[in-house]
DOKE-571796 format. One record per residue: x negated, y, z of N, C-alpha, C, CB in turn; residue in three letters. Coordinates in steps of 0.05 Angstrom, whole numbers, plus 5000, padded with zeros to 4 digits. Each point is the difference from the previous one (the first is absolute). Last residue first. Glycine has a CB too. Layout:
N
XYZXYZXYZXYZALA ...
//
This chain:
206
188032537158498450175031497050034999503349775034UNK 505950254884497349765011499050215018498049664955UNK 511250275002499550085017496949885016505450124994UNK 503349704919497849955022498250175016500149704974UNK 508049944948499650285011498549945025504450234981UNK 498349024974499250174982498850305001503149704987UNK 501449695067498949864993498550144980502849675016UNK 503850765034497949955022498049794981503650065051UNK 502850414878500349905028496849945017505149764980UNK 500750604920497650055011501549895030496950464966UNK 503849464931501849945019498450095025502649614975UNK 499350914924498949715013499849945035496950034953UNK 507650574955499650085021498949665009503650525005UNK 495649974894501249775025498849995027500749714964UNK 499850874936499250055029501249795015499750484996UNK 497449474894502750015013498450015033504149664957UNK 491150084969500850354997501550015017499950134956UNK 496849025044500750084975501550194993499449664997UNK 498650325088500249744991502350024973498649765054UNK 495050865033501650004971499249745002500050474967UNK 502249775133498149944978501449974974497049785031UNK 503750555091501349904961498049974984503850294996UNK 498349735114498050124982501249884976495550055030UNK 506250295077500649844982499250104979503249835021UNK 499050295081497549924984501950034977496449655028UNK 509450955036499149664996497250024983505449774996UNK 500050805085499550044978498349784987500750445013UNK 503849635066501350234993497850114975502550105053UNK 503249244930499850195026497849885016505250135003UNK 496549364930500650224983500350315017502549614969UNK 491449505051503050094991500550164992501149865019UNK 489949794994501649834975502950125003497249515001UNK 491150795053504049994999501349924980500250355022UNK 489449505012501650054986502949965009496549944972UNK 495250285091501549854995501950114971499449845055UNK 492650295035500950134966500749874988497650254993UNK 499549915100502049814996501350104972500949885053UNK 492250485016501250124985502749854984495350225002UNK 499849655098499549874973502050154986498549525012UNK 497450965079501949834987500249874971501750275032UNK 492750435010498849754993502349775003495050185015UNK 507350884966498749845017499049684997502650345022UNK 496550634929501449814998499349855027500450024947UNK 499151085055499349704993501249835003497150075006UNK 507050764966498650025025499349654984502650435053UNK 502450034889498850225016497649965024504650164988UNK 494549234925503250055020497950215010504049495018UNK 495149954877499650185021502150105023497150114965UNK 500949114947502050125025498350165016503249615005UNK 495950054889498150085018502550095025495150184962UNK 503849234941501250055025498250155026502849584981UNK 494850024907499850045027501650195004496049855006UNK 506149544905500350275024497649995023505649974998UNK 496349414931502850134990498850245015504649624995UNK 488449564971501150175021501950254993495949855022UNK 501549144942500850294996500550115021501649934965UNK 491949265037502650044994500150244987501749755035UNK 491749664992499650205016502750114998494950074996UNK 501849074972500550025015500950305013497749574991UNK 505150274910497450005019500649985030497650294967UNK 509449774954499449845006496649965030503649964943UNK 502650955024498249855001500149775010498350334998UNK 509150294953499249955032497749744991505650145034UNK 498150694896499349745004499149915027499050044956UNK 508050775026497449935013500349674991499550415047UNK 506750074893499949965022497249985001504449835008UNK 500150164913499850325016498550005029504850124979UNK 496549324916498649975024500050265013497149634983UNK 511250084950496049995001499150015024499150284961UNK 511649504979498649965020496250044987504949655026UNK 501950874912498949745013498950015023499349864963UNK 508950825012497449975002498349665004501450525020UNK 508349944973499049854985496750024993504950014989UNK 499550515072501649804998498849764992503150294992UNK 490550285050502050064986501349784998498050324979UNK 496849665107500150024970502550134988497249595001UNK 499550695099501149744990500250064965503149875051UNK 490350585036503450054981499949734982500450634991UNK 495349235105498350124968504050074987493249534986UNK 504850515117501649814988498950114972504549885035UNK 491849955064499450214983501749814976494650295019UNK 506249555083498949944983499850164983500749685011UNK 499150495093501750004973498349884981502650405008UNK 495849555106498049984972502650044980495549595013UNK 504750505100502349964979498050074963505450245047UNK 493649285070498750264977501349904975494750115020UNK 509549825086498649894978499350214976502449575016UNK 502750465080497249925000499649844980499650035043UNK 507550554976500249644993498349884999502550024979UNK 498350925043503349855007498349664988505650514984UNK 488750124992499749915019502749895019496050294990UNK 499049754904502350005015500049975026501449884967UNK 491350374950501249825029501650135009496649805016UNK 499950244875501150175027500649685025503450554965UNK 491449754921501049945017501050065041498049804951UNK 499350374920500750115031500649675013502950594990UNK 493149384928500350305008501050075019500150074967UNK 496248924983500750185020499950314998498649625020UNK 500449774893498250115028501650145015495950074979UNK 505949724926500649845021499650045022499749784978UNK 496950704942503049985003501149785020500250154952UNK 491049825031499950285004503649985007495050244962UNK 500548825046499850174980501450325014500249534957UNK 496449865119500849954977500550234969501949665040UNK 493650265052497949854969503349914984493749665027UNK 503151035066502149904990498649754971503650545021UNK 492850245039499849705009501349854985499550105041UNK 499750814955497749994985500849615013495750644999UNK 506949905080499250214978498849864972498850355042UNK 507949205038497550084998498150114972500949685039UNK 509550415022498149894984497650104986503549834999UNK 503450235098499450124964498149784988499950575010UNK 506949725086499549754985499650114976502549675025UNK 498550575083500350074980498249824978501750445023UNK 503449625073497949864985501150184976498949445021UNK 501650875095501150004966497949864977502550505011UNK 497749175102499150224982501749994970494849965025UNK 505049355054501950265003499850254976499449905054UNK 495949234952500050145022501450235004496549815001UNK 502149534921499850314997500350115025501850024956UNK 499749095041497049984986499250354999500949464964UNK 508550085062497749955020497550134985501949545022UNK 504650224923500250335011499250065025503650064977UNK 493449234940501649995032499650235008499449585017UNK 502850224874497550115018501049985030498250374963UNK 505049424924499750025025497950055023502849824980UNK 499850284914497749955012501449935031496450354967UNK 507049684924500850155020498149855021505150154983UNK 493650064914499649975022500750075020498049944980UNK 503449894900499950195029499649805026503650384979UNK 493549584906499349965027502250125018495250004988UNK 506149774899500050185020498849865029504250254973UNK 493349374935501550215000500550245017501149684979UNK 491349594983501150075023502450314992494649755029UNK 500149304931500350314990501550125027500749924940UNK 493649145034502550055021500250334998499049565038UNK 496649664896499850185014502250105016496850054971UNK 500948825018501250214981499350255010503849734987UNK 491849495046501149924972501550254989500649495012UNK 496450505071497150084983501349964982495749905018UNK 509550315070499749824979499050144978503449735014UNK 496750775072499649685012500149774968503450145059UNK 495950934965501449894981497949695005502250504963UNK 499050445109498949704984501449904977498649855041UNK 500651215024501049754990499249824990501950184998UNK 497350615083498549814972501749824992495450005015UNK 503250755065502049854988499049904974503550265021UNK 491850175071500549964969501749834995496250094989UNK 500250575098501049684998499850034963504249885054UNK 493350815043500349934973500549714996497350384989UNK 503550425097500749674994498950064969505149815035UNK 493351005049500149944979500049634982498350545015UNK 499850025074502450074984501649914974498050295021UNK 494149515032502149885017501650094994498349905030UNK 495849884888498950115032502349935022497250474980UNK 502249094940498450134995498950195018501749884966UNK 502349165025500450175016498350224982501049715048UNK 502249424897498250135018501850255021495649914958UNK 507049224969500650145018497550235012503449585006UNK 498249704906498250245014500750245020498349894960UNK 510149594982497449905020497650194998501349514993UNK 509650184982497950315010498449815007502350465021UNK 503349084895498850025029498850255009499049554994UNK 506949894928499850265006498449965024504350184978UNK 496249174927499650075032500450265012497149684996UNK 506849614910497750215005500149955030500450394960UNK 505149064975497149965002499150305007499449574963UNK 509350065029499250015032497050094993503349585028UNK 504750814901498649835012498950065023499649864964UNK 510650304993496849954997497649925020501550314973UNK 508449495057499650194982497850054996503350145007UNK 501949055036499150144999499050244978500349665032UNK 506449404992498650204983498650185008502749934979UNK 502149375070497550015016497950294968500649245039UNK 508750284957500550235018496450065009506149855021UNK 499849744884498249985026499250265026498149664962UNK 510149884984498550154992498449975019502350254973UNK 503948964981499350255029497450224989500849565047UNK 503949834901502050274999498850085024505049904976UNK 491349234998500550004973500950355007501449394979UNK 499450055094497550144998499150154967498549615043UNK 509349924981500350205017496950075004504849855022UNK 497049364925501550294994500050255015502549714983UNK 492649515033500350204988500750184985498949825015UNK 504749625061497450125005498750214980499449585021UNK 507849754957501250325011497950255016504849675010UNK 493049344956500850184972501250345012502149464970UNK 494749865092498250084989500950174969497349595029UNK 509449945030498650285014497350044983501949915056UNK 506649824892497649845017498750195021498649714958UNK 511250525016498050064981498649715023499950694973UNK 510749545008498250025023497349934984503549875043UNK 504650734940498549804988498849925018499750124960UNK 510650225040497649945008497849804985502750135038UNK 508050474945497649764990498050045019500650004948UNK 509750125075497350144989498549785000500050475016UNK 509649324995500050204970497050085000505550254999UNK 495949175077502850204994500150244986501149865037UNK 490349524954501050025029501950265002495449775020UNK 498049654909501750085000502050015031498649894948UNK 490849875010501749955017502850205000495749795024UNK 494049844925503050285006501749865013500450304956UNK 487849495045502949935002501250235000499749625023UNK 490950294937501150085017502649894992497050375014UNK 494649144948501550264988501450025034501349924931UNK 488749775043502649935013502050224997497549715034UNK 
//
């Protein structure tokens, strides 16, 4: 069905079908639900323990949730939260565990720090130097394990001055940008893409 012109004091109007003007206007929308690489991995702490009454350990591990392709891991960081109920008043201090780590040598955690203004543990990622110009894409990154057991990025060890109290620790991922965010990248076809990390993806097993 063709559309009507209509002439109305010198301007033209077309008037269209509503199914012809439907898509046209889907023909120039862009989509807004795009996202940026991929959903297929997992971040979770889990293996909580006490180790004494000074002392918290936990692990961070990652997953690569799709068997069909390998998931190369670019950068990790971790921002942790913690209930500032849980340190009874005492100074936390926050390291890692000696020899724990499984990803490749150039990736592995080297420092990390708790923040006590914000009651969260602040993990950096480790950034590999970036290719030559005209270098081909290769494999730099940690292959992240399909297995149940995952990759483990870290044990976490919190120590306080005085004992924890038996308040629930409440170890929670942070996503904003304050006062410091998750978030993890992956090569895709040499190239570092930052991927999407949220409460669905970023987990916390008890």
């Amino acid at each position: 069905m063709k559309g009507k012109v209509i002439s109305l004091s010198g301007q033209v109007i077309i008037y269209m079908p509503w199914f012809t003007l439907l898509i046209t206007m889907m023909s120039f929308a862009t989509p807004l639900t795009a996202q940026t690489g991929s959903l297929d991995f997992r971040l979770t702490i889990e293996n909580m323990k006490m180790v004494n009454d000074l002392t918290m350990e936990f692990d961070l591990i990652i997953y690569d949730t799709d068997v069909s392709k390998p998931f190369e891991l670019a950068l990790v960081q971790a921002g942790i939260m913690i209930n500032p109920a849980f340190s009874e008043g005492g100074v936390i201090k926050a390291s890692l565990g000696e020899g724990s780590s499984q990803l490749i040598d150039a990736q592995q955690p080297q420092s990390i720090v708790f923040a006590k203004e914000a009651n969260i543990i602040k993990l950096p990622s480790r950034t590999l130097k970036p290719l030559l110009k005209d270098a081909k894409p290769e494999r730099r990154g940690t292959i992240i394990s399909t297995n149940p057991a995952g990759t483990r990025i870290c044990t976490i060890r919190l120590t306080n001055t005085v004992a924890f109290t038996n308040a629930p620790a409440n170890l929670a991922f942070n996503f904003s940008k304050l006062p410091y965010p998750t978030t993890v990248s992956q090569y895709i076809d040499g190239i570092n893409t930052p991927l999407i990390c949220n409460e669905k993806n970023c987990v916390v097993k008890q």
